[in-house]
C-alpha positions as CSV (number, residue, x, y, z in Angstrom):
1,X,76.1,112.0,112.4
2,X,78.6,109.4,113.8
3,X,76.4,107.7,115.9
4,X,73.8,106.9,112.5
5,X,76.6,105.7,110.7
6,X,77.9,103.7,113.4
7,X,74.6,102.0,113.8
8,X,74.6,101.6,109.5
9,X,77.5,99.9,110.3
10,X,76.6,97.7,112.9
11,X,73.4,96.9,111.6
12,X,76.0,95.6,108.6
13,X,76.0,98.1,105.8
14,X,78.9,99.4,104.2
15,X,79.4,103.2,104.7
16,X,81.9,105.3,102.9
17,X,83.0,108.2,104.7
18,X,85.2,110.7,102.2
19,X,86.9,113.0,104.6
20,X,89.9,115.3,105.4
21,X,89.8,115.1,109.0
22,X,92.1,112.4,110.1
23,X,90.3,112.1,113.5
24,X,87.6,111.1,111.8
25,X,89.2,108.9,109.9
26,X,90.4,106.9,112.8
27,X,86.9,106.0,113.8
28,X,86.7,103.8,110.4
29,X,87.4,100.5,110.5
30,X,89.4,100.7,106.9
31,X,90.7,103.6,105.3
32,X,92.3,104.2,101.9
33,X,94.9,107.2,101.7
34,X,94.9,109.3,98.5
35,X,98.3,111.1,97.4
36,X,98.4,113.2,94.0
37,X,95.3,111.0,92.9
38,X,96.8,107.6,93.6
39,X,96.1,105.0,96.7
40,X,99.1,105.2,98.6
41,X,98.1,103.2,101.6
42,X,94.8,100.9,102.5
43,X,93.7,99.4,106.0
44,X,92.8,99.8,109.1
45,X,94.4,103.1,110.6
46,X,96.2,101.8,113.1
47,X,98.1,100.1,110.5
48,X,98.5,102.8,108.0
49,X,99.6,104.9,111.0
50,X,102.0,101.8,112.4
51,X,103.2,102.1,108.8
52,X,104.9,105.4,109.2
53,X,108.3,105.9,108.4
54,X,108.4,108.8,111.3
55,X,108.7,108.5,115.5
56,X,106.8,110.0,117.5
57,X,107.5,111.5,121.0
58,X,106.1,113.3,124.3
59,X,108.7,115.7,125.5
60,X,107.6,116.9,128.9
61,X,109.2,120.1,130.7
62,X,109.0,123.0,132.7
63,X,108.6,125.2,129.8
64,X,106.8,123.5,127.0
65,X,106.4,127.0,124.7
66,X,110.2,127.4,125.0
67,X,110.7,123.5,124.2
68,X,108.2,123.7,120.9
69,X,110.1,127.0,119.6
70,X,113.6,125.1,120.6
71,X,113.2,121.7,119.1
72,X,112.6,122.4,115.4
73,X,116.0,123.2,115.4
74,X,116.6,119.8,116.0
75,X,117.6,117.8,112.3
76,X,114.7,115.1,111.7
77,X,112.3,116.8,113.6
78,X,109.0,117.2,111.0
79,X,106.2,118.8,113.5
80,X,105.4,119.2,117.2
81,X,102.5,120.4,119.0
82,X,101.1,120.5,122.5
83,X,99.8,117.8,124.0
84,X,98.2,118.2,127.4
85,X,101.5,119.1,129.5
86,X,103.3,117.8,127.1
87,X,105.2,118.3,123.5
88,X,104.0,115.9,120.6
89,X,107.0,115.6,118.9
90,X,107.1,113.9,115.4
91,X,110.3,113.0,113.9
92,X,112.4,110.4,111.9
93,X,113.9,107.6,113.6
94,X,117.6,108.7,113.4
95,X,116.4,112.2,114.9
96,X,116.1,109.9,118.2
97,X,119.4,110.0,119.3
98,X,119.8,114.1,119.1
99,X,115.9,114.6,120.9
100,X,117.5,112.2,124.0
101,X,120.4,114.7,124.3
102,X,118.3,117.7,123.6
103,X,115.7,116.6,126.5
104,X,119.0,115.8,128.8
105,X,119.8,119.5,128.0
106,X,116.9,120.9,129.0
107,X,115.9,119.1,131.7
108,X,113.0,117.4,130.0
109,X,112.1,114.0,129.6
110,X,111.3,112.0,126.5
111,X,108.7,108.8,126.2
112,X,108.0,107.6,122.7
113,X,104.5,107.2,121.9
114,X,102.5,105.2,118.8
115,X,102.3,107.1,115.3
116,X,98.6,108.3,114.5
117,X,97.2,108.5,111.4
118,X,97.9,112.2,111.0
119,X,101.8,111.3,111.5
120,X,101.6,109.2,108.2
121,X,100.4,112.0,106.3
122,X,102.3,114.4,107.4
123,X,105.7,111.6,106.6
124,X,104.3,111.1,103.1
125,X,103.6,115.1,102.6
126,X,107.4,116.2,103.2
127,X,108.8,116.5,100.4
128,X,111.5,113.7,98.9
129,X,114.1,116.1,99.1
130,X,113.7,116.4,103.2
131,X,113.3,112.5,103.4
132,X,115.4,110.6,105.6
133,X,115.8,106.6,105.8
């Protein structure tokens, strides 16, 4: 299916794709994010996804099932999930400082990575009450 649209596209006619998978969202060249019936974001996903209020990590150790259970205990921390070897960690800025010093505890290391477009939903899905600055 992707391929036809992509040639639609190409060939320079405007395709609207209405979906829930954000990976395919990424593939579009402009999307429009719907909240409780209202636009709350439009353009390309990289900037919708730049536009995140969250951070995003790769934690890396020797025991990454161990790490994933450990690190929601961490304040800030909204989501993790494997990532190759790695965690995915997604978080709110200020939860940096406490993911350094929980790596440093358990002899992991941590590389911050670019927000996707999935990370901006999931910061605009938490509710107000969890929401950090």
């Amino acid at each position: 299916m992707w391929r036809r649209l992509e040639r639609l596209a190409a060939a320079g006619a405007g395709v609207i794709v209405c979906t829930h998978d954000l990976v395919e969202a990424e593939r579009c060249s402009h999307a429009a994010f719907f909240a409780n019936g209202q636009v709350v974001a439009v353009g390309a996903p990289a900037e919708i996804a730049a536009g995140a209020r969250v951070a995003v990590f790769l934690l890396c150790g020797s025991n990454i099932r161990r790490l994933a259970k450990d690190v929601t205990a961490v304040a800030g921390v909204l989501a993790s999930s494997p990532e190759g070897e790695s965690l995915r960690v997604v978080a709110y800025p200020l939860a940096e400082p406490d993911l350094r010093r929980f790596a440093a505890a358990h002899a992991a290391s941590l590389a911050r990575v670019g927000p996707r477009l999935e990370d901006a939903v999931l910061a605009r899905s938490v509710p107000m009450s969890r929401q950090q600055t």
